[in-house]
Biotite code that builds the C-alpha atoms (Angstrom):
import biotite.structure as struc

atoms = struc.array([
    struc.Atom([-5.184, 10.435, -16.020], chain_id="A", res_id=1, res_name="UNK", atom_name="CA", element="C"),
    struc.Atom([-2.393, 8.093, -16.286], chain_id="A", res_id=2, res_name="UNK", atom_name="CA", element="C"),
    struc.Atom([0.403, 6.962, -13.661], chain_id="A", res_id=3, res_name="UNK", atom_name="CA", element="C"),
    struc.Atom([4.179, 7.479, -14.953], chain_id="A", res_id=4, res_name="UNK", atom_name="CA", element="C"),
    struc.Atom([5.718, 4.008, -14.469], chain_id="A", res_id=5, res_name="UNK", atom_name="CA", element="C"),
    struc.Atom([9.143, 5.126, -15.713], chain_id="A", res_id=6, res_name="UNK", atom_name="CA", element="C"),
    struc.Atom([9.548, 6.490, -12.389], chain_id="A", res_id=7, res_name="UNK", atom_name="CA", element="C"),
    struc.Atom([9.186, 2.847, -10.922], chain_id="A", res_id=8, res_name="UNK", atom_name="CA", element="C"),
    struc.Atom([11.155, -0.396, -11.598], chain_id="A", res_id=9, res_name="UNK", atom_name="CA", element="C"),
    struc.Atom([9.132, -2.217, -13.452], chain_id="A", res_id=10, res_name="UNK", atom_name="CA", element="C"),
    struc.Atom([9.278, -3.938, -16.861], chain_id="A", res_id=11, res_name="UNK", atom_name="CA", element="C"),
    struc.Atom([6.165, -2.478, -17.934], chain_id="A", res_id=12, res_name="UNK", atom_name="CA", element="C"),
    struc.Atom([6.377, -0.049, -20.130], chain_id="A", res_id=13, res_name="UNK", atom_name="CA", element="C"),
    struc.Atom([2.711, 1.259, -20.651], chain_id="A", res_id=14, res_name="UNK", atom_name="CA", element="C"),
    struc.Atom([1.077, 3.779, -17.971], chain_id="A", res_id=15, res_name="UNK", atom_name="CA", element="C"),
    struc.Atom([-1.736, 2.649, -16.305], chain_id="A", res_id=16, res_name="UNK", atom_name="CA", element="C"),
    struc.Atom([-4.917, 5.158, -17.648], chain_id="A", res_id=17, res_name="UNK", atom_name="CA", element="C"),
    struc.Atom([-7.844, 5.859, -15.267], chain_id="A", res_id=18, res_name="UNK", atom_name="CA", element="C"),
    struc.Atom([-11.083, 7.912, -16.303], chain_id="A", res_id=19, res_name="UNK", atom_name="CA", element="C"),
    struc.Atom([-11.534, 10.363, -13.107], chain_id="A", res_id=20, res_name="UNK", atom_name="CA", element="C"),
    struc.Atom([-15.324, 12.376, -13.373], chain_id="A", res_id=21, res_name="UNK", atom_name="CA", element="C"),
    struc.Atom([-14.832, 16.476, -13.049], chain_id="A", res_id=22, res_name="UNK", atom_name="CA", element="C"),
    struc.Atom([-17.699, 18.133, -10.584], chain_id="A", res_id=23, res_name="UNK", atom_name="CA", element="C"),
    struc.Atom([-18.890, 21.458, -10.357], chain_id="A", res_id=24, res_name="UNK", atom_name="CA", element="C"),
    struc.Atom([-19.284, 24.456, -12.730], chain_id="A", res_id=25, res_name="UNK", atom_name="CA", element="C"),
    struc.Atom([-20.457, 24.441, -15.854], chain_id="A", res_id=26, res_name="UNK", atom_name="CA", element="C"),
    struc.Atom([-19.590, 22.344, -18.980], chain_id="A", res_id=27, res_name="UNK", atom_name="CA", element="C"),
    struc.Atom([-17.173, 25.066, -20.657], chain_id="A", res_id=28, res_name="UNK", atom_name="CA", element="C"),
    struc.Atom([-15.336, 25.368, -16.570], chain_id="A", res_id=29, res_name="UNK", atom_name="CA", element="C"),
    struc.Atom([-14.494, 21.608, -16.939], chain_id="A", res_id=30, res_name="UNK", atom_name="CA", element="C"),
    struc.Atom([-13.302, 21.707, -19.959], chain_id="A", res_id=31, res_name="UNK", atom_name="CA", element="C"),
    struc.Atom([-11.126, 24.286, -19.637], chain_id="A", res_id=32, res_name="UNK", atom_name="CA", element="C"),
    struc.Atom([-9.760, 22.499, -16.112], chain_id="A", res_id=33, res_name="UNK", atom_name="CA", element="C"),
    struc.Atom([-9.115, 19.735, -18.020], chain_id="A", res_id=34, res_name="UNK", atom_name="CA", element="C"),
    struc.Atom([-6.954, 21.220, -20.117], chain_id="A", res_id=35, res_name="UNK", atom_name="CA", element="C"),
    struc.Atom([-5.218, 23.092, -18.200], chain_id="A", res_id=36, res_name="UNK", atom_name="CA", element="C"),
    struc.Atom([-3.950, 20.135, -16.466], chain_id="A", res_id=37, res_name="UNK", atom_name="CA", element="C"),
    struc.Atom([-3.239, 18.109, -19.626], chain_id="A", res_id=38, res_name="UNK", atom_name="CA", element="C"),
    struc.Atom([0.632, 16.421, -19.405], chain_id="A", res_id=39, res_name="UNK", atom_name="CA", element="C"),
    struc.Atom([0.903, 18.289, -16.065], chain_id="A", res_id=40, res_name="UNK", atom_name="CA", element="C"),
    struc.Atom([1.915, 16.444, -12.985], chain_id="A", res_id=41, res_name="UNK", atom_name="CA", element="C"),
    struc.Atom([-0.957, 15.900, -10.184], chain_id="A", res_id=42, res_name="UNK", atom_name="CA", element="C"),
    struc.Atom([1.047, 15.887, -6.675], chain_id="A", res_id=43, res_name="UNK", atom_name="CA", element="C"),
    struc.Atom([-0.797, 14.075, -3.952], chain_id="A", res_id=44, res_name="UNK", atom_name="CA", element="C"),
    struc.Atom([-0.580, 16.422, -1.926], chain_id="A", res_id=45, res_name="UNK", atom_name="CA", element="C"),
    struc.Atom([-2.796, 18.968, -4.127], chain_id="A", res_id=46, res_name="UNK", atom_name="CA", element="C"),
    struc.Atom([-6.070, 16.026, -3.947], chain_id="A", res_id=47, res_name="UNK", atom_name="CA", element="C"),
    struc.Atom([-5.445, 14.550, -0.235], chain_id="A", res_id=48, res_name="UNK", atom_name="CA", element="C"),
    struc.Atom([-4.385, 16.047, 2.946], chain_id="A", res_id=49, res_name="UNK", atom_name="CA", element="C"),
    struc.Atom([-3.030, 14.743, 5.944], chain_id="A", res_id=50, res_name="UNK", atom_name="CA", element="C"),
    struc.Atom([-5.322, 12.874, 8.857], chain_id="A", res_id=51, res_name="UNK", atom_name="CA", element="C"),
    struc.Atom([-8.060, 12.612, 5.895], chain_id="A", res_id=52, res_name="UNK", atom_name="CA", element="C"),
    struc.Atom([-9.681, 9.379, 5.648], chain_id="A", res_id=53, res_name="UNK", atom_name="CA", element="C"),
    struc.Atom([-9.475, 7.897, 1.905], chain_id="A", res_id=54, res_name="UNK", atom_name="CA", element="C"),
    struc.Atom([-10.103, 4.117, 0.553], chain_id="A", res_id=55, res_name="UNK", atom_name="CA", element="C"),
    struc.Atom([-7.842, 2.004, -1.719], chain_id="A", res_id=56, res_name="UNK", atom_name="CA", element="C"),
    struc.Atom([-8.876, 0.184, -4.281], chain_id="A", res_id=57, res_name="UNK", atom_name="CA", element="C"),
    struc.Atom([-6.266, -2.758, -5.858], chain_id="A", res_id=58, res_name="UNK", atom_name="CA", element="C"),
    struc.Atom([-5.853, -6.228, -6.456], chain_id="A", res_id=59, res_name="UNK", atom_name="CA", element="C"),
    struc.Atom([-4.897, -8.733, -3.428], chain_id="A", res_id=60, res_name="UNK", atom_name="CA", element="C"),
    struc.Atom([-2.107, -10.911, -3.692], chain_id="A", res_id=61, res_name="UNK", atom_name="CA", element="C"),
    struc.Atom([-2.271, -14.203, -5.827], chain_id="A", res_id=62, res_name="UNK", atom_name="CA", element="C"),
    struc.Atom([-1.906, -17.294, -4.501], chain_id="A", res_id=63, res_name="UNK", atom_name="CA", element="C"),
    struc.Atom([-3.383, -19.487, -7.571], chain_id="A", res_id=64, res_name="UNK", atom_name="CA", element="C"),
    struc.Atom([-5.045, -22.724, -7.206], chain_id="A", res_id=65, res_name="UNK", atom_name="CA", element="C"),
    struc.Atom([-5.236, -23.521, -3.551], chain_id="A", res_id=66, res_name="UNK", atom_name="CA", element="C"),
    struc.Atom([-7.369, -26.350, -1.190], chain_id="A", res_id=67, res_name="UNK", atom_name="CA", element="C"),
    struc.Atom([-9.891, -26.082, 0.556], chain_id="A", res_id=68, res_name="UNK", atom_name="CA", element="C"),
    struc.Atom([-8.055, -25.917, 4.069], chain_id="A", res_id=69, res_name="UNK", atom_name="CA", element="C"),
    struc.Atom([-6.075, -23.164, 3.425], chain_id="A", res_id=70, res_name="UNK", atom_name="CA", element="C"),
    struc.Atom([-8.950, -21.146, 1.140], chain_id="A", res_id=71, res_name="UNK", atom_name="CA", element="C"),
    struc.Atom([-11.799, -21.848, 3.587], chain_id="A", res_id=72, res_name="UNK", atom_name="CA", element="C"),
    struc.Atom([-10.172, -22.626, 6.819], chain_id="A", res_id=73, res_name="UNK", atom_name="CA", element="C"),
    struc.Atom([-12.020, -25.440, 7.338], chain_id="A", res_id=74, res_name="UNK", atom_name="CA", element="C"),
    struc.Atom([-10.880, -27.918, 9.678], chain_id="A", res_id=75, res_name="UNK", atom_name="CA", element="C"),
    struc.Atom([-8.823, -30.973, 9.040], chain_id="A", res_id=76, res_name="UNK", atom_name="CA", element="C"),
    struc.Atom([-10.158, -34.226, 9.129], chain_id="A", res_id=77, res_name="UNK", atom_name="CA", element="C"),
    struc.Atom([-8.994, -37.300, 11.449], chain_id="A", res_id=78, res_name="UNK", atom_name="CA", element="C"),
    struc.Atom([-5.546, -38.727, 10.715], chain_id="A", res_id=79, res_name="UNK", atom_name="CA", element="C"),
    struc.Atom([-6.967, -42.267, 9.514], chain_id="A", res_id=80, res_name="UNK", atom_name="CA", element="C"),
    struc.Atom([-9.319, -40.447, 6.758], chain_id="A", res_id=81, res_name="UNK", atom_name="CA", element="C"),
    struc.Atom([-9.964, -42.567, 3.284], chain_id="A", res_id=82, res_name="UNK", atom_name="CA", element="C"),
    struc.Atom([-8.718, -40.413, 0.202], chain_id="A", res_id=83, res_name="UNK", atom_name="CA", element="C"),
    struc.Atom([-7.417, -37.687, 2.186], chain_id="A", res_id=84, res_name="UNK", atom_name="CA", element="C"),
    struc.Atom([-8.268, -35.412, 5.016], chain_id="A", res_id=85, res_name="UNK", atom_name="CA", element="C"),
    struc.Atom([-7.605, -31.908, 3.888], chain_id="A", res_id=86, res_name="UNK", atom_name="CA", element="C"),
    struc.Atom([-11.077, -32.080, 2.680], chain_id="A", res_id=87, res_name="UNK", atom_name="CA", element="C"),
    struc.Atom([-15.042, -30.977, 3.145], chain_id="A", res_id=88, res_name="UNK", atom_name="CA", element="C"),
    struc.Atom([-16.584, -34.344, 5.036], chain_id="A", res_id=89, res_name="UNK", atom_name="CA", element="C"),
    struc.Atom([-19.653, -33.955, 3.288], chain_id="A", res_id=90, res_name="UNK", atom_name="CA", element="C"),
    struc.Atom([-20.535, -31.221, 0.335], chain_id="A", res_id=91, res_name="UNK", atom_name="CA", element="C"),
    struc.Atom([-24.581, -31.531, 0.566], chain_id="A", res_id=92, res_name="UNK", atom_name="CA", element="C"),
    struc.Atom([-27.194, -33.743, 0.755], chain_id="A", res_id=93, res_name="UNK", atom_name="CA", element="C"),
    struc.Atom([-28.952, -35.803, -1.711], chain_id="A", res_id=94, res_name="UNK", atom_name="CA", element="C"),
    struc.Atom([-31.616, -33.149, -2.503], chain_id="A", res_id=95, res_name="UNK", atom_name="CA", element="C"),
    struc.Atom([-31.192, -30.866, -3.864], chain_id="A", res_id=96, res_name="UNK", atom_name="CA", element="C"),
    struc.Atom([-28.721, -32.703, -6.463], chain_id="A", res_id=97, res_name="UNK", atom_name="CA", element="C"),
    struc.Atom([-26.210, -30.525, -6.594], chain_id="A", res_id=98, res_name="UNK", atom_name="CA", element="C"),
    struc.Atom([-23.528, -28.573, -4.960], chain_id="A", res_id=99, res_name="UNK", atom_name="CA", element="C"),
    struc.Atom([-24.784, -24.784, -3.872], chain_id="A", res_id=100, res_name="UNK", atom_name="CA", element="C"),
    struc.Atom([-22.312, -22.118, -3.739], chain_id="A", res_id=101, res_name="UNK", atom_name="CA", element="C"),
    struc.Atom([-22.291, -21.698, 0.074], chain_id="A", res_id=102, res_name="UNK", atom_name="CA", element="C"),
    struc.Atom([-20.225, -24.803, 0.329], chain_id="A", res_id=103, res_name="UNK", atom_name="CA", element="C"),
    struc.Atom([-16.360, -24.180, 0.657], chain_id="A", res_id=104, res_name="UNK", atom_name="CA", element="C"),
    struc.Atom([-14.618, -25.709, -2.536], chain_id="A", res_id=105, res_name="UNK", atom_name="CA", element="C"),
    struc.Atom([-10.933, -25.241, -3.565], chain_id="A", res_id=106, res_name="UNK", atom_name="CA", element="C"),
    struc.Atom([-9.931, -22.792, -6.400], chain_id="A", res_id=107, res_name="UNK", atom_name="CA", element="C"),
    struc.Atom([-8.582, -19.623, -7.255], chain_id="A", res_id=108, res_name="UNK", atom_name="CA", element="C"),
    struc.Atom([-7.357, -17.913, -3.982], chain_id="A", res_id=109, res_name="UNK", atom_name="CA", element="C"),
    struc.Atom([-6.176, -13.927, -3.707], chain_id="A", res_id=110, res_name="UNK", atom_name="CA", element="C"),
    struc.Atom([-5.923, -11.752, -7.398], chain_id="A", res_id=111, res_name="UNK", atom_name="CA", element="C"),
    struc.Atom([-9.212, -10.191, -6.379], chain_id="A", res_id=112, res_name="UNK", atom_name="CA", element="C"),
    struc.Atom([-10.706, -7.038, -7.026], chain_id="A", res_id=113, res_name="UNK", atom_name="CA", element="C"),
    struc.Atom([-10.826, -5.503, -3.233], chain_id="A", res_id=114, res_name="UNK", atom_name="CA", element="C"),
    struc.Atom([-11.850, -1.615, -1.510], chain_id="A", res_id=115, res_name="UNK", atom_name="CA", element="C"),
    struc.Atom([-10.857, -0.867, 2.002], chain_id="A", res_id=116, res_name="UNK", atom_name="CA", element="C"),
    struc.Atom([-12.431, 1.814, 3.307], chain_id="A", res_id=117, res_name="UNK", atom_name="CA", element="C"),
    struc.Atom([-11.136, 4.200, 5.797], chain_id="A", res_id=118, res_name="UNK", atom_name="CA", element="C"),
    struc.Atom([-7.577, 4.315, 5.864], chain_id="A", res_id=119, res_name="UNK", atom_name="CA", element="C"),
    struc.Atom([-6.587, 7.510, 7.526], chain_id="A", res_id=120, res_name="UNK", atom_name="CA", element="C"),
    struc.Atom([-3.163, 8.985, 6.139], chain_id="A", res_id=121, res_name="UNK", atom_name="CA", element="C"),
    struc.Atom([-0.855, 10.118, 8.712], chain_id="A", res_id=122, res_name="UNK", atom_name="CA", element="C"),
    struc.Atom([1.733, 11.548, 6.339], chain_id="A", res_id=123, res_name="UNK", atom_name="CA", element="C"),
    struc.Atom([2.507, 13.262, 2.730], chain_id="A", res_id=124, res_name="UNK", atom_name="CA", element="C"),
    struc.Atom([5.607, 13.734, 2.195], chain_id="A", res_id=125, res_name="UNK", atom_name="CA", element="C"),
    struc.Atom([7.924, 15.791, -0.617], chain_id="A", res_id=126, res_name="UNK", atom_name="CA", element="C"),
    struc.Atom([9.902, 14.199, -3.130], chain_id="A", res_id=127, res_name="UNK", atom_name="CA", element="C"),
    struc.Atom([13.946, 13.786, -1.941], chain_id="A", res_id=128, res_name="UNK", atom_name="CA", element="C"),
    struc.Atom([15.055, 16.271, -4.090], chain_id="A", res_id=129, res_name="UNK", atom_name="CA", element="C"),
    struc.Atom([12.560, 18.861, -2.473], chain_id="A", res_id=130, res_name="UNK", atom_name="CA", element="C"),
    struc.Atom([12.968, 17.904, 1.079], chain_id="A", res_id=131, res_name="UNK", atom_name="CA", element="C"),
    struc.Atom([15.694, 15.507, 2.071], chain_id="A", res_id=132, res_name="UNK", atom_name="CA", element="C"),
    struc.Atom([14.720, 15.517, 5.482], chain_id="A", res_id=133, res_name="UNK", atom_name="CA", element="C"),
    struc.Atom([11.043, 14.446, 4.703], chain_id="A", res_id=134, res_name="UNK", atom_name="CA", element="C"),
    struc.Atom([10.946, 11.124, 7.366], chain_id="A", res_id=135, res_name="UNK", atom_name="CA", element="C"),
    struc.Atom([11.701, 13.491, 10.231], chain_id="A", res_id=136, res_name="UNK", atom_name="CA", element="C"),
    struc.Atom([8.996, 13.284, 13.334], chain_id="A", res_id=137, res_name="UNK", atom_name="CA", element="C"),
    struc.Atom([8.612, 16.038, 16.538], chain_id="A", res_id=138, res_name="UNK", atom_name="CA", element="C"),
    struc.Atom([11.170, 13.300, 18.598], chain_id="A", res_id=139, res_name="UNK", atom_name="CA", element="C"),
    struc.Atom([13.956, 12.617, 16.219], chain_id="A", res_id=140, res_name="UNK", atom_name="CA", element="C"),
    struc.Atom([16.929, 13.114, 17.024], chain_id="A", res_id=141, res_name="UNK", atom_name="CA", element="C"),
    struc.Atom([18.766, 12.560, 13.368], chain_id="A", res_id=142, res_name="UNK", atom_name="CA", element="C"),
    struc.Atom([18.196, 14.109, 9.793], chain_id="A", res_id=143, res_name="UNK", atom_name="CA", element="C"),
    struc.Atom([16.564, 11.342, 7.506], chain_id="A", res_id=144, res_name="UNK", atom_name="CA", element="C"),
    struc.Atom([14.636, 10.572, 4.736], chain_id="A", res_id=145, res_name="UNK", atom_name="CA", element="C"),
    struc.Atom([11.826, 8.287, 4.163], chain_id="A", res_id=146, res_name="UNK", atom_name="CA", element="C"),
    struc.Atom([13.968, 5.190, 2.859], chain_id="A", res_id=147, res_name="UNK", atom_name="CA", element="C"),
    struc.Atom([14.931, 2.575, 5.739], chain_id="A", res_id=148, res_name="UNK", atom_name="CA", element="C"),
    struc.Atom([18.761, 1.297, 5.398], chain_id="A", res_id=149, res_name="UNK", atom_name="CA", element="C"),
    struc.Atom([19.113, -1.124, 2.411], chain_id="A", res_id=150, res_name="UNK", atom_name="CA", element="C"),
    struc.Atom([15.904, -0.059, 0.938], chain_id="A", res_id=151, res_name="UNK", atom_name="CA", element="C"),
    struc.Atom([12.161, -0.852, 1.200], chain_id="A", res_id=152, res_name="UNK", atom_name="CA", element="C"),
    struc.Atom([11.891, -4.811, 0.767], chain_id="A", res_id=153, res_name="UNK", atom_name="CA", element="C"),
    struc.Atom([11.217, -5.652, -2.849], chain_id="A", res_id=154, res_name="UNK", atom_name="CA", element="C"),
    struc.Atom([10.490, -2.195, -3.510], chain_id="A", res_id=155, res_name="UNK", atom_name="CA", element="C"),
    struc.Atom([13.788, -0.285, -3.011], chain_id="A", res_id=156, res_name="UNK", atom_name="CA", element="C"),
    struc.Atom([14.123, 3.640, -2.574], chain_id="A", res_id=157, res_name="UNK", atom_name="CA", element="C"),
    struc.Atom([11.733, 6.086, -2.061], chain_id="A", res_id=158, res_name="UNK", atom_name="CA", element="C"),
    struc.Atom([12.737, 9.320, -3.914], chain_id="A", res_id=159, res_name="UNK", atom_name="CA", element="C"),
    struc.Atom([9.468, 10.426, -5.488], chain_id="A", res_id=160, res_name="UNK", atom_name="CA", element="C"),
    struc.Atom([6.047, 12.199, -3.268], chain_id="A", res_id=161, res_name="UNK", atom_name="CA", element="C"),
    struc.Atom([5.305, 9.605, -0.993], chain_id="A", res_id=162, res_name="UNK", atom_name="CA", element="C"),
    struc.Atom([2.186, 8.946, 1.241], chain_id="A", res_id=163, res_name="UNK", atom_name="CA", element="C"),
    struc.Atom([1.809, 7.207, 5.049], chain_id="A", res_id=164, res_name="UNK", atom_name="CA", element="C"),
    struc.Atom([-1.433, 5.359, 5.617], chain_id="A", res_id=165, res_name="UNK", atom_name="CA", element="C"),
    struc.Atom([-2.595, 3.490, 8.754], chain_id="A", res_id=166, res_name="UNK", atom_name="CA", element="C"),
    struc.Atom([-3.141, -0.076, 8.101], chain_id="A", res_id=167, res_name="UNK", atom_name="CA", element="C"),
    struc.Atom([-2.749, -2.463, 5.251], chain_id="A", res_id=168, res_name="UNK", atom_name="CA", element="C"),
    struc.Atom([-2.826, -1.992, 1.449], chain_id="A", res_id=169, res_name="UNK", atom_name="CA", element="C"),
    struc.Atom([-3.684, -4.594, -0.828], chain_id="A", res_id=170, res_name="UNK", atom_name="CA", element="C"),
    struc.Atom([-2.048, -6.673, -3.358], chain_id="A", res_id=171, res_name="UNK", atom_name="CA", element="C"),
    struc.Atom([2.439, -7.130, -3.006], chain_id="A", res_id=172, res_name="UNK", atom_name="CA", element="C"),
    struc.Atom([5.185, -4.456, -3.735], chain_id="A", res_id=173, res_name="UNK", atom_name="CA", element="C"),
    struc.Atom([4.553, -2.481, -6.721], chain_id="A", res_id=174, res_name="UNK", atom_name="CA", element="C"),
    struc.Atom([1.209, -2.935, -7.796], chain_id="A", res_id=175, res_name="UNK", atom_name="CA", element="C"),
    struc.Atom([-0.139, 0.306, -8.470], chain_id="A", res_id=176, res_name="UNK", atom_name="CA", element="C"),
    struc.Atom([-3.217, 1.003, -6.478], chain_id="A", res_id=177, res_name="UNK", atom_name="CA", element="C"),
    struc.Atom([-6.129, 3.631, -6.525], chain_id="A", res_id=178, res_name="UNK", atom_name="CA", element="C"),
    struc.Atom([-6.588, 6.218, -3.687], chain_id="A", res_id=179, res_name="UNK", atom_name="CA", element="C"),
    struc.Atom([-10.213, 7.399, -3.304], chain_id="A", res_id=180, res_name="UNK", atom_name="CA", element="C"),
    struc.Atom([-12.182, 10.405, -1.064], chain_id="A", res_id=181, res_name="UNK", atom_name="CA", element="C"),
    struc.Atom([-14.071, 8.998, 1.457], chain_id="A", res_id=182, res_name="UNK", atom_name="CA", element="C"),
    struc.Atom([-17.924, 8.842, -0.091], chain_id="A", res_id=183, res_name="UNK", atom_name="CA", element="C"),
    struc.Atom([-19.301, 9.380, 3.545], chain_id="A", res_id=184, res_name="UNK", atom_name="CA", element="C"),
    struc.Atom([-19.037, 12.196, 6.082], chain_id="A", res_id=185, res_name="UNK", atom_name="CA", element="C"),
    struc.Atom([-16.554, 11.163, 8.701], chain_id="A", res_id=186, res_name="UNK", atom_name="CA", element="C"),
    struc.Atom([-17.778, 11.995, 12.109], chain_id="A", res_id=187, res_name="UNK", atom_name="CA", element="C"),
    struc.Atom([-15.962, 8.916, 14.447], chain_id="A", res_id=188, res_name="UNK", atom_name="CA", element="C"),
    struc.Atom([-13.390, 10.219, 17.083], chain_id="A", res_id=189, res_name="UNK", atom_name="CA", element="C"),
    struc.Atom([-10.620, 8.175, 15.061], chain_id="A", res_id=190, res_name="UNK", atom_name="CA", element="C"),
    struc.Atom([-11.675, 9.796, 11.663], chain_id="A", res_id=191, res_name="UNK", atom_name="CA", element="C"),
    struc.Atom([-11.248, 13.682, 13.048], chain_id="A", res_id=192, res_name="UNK", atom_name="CA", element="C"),
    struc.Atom([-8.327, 12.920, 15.291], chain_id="A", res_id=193, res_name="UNK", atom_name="CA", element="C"),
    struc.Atom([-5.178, 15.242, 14.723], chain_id="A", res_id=194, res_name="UNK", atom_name="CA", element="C"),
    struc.Atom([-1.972, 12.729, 13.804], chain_id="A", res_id=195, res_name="UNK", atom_name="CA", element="C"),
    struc.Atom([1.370, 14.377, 15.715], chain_id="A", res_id=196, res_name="UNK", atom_name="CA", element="C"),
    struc.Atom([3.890, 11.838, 14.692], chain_id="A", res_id=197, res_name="UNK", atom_name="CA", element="C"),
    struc.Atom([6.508, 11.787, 16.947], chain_id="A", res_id=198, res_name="UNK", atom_name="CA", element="C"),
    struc.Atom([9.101, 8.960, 15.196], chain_id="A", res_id=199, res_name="UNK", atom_name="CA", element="C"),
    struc.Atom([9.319, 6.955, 11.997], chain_id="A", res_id=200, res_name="UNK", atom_name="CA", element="C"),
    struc.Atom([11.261, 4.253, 11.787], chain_id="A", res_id=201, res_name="UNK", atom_name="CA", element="C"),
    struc.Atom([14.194, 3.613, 8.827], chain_id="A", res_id=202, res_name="UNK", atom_name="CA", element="C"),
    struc.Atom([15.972, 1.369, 10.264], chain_id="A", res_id=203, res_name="UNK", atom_name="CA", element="C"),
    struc.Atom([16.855, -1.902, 7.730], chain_id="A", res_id=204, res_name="UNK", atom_name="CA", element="C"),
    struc.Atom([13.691, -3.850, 7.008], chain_id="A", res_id=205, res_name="UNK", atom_name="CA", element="C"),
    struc.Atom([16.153, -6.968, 6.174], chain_id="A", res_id=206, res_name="UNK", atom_name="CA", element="C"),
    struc.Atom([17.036, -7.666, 9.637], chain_id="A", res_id=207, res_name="UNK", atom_name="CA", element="C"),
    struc.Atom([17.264, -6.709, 13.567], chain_id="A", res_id=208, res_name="UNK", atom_name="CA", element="C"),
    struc.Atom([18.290, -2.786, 12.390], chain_id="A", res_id=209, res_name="UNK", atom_name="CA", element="C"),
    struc.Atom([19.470, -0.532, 14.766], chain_id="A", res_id=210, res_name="UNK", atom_name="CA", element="C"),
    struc.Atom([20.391, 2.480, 12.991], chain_id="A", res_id=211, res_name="UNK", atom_name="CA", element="C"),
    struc.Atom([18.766, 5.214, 11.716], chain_id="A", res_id=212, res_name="UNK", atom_name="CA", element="C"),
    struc.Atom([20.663, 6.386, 8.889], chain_id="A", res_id=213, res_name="UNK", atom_name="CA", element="C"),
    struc.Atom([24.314, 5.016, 7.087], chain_id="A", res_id=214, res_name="UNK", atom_name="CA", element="C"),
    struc.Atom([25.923, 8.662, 8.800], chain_id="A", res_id=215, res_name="UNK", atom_name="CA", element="C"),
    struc.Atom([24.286, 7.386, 12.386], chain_id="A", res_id=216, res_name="UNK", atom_name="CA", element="C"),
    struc.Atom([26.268, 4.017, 11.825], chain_id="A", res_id=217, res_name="UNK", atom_name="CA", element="C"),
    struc.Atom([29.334, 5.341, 10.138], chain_id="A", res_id=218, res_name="UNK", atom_name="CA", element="C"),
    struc.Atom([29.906, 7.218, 13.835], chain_id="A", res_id=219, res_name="UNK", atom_name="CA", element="C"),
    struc.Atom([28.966, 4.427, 16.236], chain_id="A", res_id=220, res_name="UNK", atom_name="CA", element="C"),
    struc.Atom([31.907, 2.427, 14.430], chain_id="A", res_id=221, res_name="UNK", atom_name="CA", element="C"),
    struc.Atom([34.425, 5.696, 14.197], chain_id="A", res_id=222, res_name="UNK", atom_name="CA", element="C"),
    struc.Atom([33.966, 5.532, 9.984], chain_id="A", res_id=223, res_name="UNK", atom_name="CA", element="C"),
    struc.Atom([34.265, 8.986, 9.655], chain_id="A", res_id=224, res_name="UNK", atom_name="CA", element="C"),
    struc.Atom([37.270, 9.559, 8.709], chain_id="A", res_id=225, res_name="UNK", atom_name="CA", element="C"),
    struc.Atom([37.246, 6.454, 5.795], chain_id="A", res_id=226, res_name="UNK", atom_name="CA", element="C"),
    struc.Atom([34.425, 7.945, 4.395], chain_id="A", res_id=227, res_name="UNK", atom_name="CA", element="C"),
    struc.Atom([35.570, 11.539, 4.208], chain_id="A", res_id=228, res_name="UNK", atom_name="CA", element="C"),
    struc.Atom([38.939, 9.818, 2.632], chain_id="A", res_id=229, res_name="UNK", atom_name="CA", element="C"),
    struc.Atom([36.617, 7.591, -0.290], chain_id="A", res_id=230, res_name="UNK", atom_name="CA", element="C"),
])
């Protein structure tokens, strides 16, 4: 399978290309599954469904070379400290000569290989052009779509199938990420609870929003009749 990264802003041109293993039937059933979904599009919504559990599997953020306070945590030294105090006090002792790995060091900090487990999705939604009104919740009050005013920060619009998960997702904006089946039976309380969401928020991400949509704002300030006139 392969993503389709014209559909994103990005300067990469190349799709990413992941080998996915086919269960169940026979050799010839596979085979002929497979092909019948060569250059077809896979929605989301025809693997996961909503209030499943899934993992993610991605890259973390980079932060490059960094010291051993801010990789480790470890605590500062006193103020007065010789050659620095943003530093391991001692590294080991005399025997045996020579540093083992438990000891915090400095280097390479975030562009690792992580899996979360257990991120329970709340929503799929449609593309724009399918559903327009695919951000609406049981409460709301307007017609909206996913997108918050001004866009997504760093990211932009949302106008392709989009997914809601509870929690964090590694790595920044726009690195693609893997979405996996749970590999164990979910049987917590949290895992087989039935999501009702009630409101989603779009107001702008860039600062203290208020509004809901550009049409919500346009009538607070009496802009309705400038825009019908543009």
């Amino acid at each position: 399978m392969h993503t389709q990264v014209s559909k994103v802003k990005l300067t990469q041109k190349k799709a990413h290309i992941v080998e996915v293993q086919v269960n169940g039937g026979s050799v010839s059933d596979k085979v002929e599954f497979c092909q019948s979904l060569f250059e077809k599009e896979v929605p989301i919504s025809s693997v996961f469904d909503k209030d499943e559990m899934v993992d993610i599997i991605g890259v973390t953020k980079g932060h490059g070379n960094t010291s051993v306070t801010t990789r480790w945590g470890v605590t500062r030294l006193a103020r007065k400290t010789h050659r620095g105090l943003r530093k391991v006090a001692c590294i080991g002792a005399w025997h045996p000569a020579r540093v083992q790995f438990q000891v915090p060091r400095a280097g390479q900090m975030g562009y690792h290989h992580r899996v979360e487990i257990n991120k329970k999705i709340y929503r799929i939604g449609k593309a724009l052009r399918e559903d327009p009104n695919n951000a609406a919740g049981s409460n709301d009050l307007t017609q909206k779509a996913i997108t918050p005013m001004g866009g997504f920060p760093h990211y932009g619009e949302v106008n392709e199938d989009w997914v809601m998960l509870k929690g964090t997702v590694t790595g920044p904006k726009k690195r693609v990420i893997t979405l996996r089946k749970s590999l164990l039976p979910q049987t917590s309380r949290n895992a087989l609870e039935k999501i009702d969401l009630k409101f989603i928020d779009t107001s702008s991400k860039y600062g203290h929003g208020r509004f809901q949509t550009a049409d919500e704002k346009r009538k607070y300030y009496g802009r309705e009749v400038e825009a019908t006139q543009a």
